[in-house]
C-alpha positions as CSV (number, residue, x, y, z in Angstrom):
1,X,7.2,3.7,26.5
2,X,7.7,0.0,27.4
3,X,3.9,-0.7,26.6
4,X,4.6,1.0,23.4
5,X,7.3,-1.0,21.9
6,X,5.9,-4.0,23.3
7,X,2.1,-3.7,21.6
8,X,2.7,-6.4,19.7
9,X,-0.6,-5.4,17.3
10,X,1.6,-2.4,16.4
11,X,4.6,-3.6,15.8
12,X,2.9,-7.0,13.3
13,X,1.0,-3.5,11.1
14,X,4.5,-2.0,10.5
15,X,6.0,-5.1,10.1
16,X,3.3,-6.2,7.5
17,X,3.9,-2.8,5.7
18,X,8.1,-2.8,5.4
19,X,8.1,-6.3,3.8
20,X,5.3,-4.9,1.5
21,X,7.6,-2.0,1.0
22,X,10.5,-4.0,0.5
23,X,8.8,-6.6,-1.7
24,X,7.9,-3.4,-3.9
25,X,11.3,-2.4,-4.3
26,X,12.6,-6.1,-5.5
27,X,9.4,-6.7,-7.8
28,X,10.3,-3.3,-9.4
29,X,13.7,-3.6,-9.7
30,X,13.0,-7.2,-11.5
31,X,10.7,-5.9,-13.5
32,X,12.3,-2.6,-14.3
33,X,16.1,-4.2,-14.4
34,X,16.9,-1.0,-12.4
35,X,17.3,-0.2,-9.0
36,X,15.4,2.2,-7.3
37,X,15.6,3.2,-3.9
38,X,12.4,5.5,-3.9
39,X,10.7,2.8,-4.2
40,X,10.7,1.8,-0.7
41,X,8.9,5.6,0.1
42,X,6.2,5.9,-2.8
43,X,2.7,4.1,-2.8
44,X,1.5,2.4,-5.7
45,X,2.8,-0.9,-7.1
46,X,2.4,-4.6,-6.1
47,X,1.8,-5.0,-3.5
48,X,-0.1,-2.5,-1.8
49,X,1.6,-1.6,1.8
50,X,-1.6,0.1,3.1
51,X,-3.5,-3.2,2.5
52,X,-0.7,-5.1,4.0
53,X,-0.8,-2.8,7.1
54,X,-4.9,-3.0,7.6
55,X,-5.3,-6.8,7.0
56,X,-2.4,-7.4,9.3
57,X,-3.9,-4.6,12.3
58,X,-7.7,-6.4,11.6
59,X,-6.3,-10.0,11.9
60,X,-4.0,-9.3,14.5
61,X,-7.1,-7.6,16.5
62,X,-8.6,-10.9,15.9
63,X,-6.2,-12.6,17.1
64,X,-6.1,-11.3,20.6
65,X,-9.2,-9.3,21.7
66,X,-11.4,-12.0,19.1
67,X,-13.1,-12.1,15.7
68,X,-16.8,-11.5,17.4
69,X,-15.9,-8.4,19.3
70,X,-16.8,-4.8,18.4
71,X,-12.9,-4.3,18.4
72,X,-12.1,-6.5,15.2
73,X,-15.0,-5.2,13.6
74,X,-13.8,-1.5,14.2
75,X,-10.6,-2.8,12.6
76,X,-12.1,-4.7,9.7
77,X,-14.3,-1.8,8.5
78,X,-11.0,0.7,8.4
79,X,-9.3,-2.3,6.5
80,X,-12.1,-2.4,3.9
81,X,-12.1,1.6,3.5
82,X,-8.3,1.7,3.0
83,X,-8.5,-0.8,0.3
84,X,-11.7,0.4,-1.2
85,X,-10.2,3.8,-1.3
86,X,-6.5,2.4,-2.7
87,X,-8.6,0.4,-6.0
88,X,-11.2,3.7,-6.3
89,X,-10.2,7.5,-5.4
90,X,-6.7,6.5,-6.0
91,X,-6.2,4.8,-8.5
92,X,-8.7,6.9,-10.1
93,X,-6.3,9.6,-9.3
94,X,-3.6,7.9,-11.1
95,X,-4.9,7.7,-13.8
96,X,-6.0,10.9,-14.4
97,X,-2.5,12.3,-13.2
98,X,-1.3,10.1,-16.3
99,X,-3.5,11.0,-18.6
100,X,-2.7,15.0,-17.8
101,X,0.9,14.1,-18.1
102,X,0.4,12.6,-22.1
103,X,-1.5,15.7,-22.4
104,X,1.1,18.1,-21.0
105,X,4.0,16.3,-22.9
106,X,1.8,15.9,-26.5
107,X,1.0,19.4,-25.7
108,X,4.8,20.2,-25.7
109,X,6.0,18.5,-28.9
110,X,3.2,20.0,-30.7
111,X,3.7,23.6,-29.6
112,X,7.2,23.2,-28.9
113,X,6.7,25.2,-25.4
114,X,4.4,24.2,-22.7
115,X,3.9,24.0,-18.9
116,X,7.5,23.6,-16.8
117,X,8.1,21.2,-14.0
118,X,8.2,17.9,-12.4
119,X,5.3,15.4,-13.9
120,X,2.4,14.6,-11.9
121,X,3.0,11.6,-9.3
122,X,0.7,8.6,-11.6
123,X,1.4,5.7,-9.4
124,X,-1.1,6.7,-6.3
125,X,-3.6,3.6,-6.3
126,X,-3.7,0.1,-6.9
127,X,-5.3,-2.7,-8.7
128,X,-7.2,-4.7,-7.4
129,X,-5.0,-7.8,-7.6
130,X,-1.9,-5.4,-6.3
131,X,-4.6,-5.0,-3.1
132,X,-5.4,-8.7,-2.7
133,X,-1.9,-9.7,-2.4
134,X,-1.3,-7.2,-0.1
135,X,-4.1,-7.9,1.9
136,X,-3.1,-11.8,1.8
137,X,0.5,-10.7,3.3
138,X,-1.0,-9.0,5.9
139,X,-3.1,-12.1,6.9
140,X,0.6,-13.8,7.0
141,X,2.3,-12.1,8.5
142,X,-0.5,-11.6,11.6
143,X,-0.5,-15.2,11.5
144,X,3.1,-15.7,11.6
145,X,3.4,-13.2,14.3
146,X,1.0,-14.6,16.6
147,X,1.8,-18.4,15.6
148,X,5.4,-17.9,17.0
149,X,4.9,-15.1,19.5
C-alpha cells in the first residue's frame, strides 16, 4: 500500500486530471454565470481532463524511466489514442446526441407529444483546442511535479 500512495507517476496523472476538472468547473461557471457542481463529474468542456491525465502519465514516464525507452513510448501512444479518440468518436458522438435532441424536441412542438425522458448527454468529446490545452496542463503539471519533487 505504501508503494501505492508513493508512485509518484500516479499520483502527478490524477493530479493533472482534478485541476482539469476543477478548471472546468470555474471556466463554466464564468462562462455560464452559474454554478454547477456536475461539472467537476462530466467529460467534455475545456479543458479536456483525459488529455490532462495522458500527457501528464507520458511526460512523467519520461521523466523517470526516460524519453528513449519502450516505457515512454507505451505511454505516448495510449496518450495519442485518448486524445485522438476525445476530438473523433466522441465528439462525433456529441454531436450526433445533439442533433437527435433538436430532433426529439422539434419533433415535440410540432406534434405536441413525443418521446419522454432525460435528453441525450451532448457534451462527450472535445475540440481540438479543448484537447491541446489539456494536454499542455498535463505537460505542467509533470514538470512541476518532478521540478520540485
Amino acid at each position: 500500500m505504501l508503494q501505492l500512495l508513493s508512485n509518484q507517476i500516479l499520483w502527478t496523472a490524477i493530479l493533472a486530471s482534478a485541476i482539469a476538472q476543477t478548471l472546468k468547473l470555474f471556466i463554466y461557471t464564468l462562462v455560464e454565470r452559474r454554478w454547477n457542481l456536475e461539472r467537476l463529474l462530466e467529460t467534455g468542456g475545456m479543458p479536456s481532463s483525459h488529455a490532462a491525465m495522458v500527457a501528464a502519465l507520458a511526460m512523467s514516464v519520461g521523466f523517470r524511466e526516460g524519453f528513449a525507452g519502450a516505457y515512454f513510448a507505451i505511454a505516448a501512444v495510449l496518450a495519442f489514442i485518448v486524445m485522438y479518440d476525445a476530438t473523433g468518436i466522441r465528439r462525433a458522438a456529441g454531436l450526433h446526441a445533439q442533433l437527435l435532441n433538436e430532433l426529439v424536441e422539434e419533433f415535440r412542438q410540432v406534434m405536441k407529444r413525443g418521446p419522454q425522458g432525460e435528453p441525450l448527454k451532448e457534451l462527450l468529446g472535445h475540440t481540438y483546442l479543448e484537447v491541446l490545452v489539456g494536454a499542455l496542463l498535463g505537460i505542467l503539471v509533470a514538470w512541476g511535479s518532478f521540478a520540485l519533487f
